[in-house]
C-alpha positions in Angstrom: -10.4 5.4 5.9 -8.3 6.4 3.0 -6.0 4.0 0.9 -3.0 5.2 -1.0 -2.7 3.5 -4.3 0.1 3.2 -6.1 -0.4 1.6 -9.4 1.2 1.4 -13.3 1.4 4.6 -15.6 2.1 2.4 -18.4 -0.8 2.1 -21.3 0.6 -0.6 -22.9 -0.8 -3.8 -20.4 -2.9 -6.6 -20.5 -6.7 -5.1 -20.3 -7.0 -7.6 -17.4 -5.3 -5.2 -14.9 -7.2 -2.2 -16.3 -10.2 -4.4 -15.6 -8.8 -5.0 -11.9 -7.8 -1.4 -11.7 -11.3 -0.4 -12.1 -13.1 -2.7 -10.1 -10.7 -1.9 -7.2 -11.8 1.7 -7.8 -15.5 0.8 -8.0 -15.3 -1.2 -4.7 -13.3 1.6 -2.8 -16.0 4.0 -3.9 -18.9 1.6 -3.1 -17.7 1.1 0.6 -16.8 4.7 1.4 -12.8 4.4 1.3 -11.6 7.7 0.0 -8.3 7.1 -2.2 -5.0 9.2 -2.3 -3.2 8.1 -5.8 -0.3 9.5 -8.0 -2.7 11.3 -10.0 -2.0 10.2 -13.2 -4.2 9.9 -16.4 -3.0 7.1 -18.1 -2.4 3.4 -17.3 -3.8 1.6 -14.2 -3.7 5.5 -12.5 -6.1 6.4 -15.0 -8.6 3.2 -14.4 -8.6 3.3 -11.0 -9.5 7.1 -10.8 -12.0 6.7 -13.8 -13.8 4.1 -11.8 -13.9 5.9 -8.3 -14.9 9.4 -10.1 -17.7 7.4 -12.0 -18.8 5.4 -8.9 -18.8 8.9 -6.7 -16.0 8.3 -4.2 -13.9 10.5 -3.4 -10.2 10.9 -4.7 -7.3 13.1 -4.5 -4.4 13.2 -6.6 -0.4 14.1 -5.7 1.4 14.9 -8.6 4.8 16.0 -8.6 5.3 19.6 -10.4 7.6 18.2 -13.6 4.8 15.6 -14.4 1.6 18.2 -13.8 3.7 20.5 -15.8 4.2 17.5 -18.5 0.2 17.7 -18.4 0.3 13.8 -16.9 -2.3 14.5 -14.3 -5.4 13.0 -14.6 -8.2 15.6 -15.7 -11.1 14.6 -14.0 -9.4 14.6 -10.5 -10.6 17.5 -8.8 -8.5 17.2 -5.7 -4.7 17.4 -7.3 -2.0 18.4 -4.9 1.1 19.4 -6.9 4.1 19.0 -4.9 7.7 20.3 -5.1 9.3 16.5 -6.0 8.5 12.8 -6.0 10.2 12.4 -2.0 7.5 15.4 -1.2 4.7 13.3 -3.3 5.3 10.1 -1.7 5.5 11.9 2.1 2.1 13.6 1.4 0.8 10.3 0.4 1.8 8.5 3.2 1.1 11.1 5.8 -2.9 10.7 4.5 -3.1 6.8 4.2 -4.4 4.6 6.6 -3.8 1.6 4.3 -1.6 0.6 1.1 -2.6 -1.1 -1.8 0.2 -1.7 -4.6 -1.5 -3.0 -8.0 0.9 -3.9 -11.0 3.6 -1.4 -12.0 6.9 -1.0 -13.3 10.2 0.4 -10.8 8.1 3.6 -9.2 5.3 1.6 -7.8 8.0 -1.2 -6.9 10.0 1.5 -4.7 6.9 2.9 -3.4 5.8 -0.4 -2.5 9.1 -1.3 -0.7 8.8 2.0 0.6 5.8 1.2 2.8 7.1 -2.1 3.8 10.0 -0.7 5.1 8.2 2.3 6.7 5.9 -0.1 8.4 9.2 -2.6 9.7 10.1 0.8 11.6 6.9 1.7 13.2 6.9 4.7 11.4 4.0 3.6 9.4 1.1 0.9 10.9 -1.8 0.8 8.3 -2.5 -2.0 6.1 0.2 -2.9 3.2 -1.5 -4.9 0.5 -0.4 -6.3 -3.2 -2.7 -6.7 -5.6 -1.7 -10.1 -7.5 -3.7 -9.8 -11.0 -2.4 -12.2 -13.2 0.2 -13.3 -10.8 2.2 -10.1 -11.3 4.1 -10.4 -8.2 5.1 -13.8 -7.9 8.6 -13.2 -8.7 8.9 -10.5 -5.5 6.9 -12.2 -3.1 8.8 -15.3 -3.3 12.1 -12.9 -3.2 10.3 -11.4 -0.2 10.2 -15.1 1.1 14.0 -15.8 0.5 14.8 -12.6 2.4 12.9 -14.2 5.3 14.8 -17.6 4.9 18.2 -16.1 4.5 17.7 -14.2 8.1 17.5 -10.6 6.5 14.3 -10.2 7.7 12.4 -11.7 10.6 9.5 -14.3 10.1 7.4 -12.1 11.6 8.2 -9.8 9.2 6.2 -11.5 7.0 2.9 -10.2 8.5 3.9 -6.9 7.7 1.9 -7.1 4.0 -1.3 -9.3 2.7 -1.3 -10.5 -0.8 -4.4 -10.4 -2.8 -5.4 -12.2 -6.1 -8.8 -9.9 -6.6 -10.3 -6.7 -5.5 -12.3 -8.3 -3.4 -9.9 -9.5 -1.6 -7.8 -6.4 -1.1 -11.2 -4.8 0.2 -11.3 -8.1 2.5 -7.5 -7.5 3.6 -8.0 -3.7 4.7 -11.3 -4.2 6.1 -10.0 -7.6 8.4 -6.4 -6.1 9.1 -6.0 -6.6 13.0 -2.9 -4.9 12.5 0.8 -6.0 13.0 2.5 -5.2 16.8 2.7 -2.8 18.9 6.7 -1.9 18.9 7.6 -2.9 15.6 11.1 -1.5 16.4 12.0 -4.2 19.1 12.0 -6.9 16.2 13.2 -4.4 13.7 17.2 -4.8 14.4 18.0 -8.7 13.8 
């Protein structure tokens, strides 16, 4: 099983997602989950591939060539795949992952998050999709999420389509219960 992370680059956060970071990455290393990240060295990337390296999992890194050329990659990660752009990063990512896990983060891990959701509504990808709630981080979007549902933009059965976690426990929990959504998710997909 491997689990695409897309997490904060931002160094500047509460220390309690750096601690959740790094016990996600400690629990995917303890169970066997190899991880497929952003590759960055700094922020939330940085815990999370601290605590897997440390924990001897295995993770690979996709870093778009601008930001390994900035030197943002994350040092330690042996298994760095520099691609042309960020579509080309996030395509590589996806086309590895059996599961998503979005932790805190700014407007990149928001689209990539949204990204999956969306990918998943159209069948086009069926893994796991699950936010990481530290601190209550995502309130504001999953109760958007919510009135999306309510307003008819989405189906209720839409819903199903993500998990919500408070711990990494839980998101460990989420991946390893997932029964998975339906079969056609394309016959529900046009409302």
């Amino acid at each position: 099983m491997t689990v695409c992370v897309f997490a904060s680059s931002s160094s500047l956060i509460d220390n309690e997602y750096v601690k959740a970071a790094a016990g996600l990455g400690s629990l995917f290393a303890q169970s066997g989950m190899k991880v497929i990240y952003g590759g960055g060295g700094i922020g939330l990337m940085a815990a999370l591939a601290d605590a897997v390296i440390e924990n001897g999992g295995s993770i690979t890194g996709v870093i778009p060539s601008f930001m390994n050329d900035e030197g943002w990659g994350h040092p330690g990660v042996n298994d760095m795949i520099v691609t042309t752009d960020m579509g080309d990063r996030k395509k590589n990512m996806f086309a590895r992952a059996d599961a998503v896990v979005a932790l805190p983060g700014g407007i990149g891990t928001l689209e990539e998050l949204t990204e999956a959701i969306t990918l998943k509504q159209l069948g086009l990808f069926t893994g796991p999709v699950v936010i990481l709630n530290t601190l209550n981080f995502y309130r504001s979007l999953i109760d958007f999420l919510d009135h999306m549902v309510e307003g008819n933009f989405m189906r209720h059965e839409h819903k199903n389509m993500w998990s919500v976690a408070n711990t990494p426990e839980e998101v460990i929990e989420a991946i390893s219960n997932d029964k998975g959504w339906i079969d056609d998710p394309r016959k529900i997909a046009k409302i």
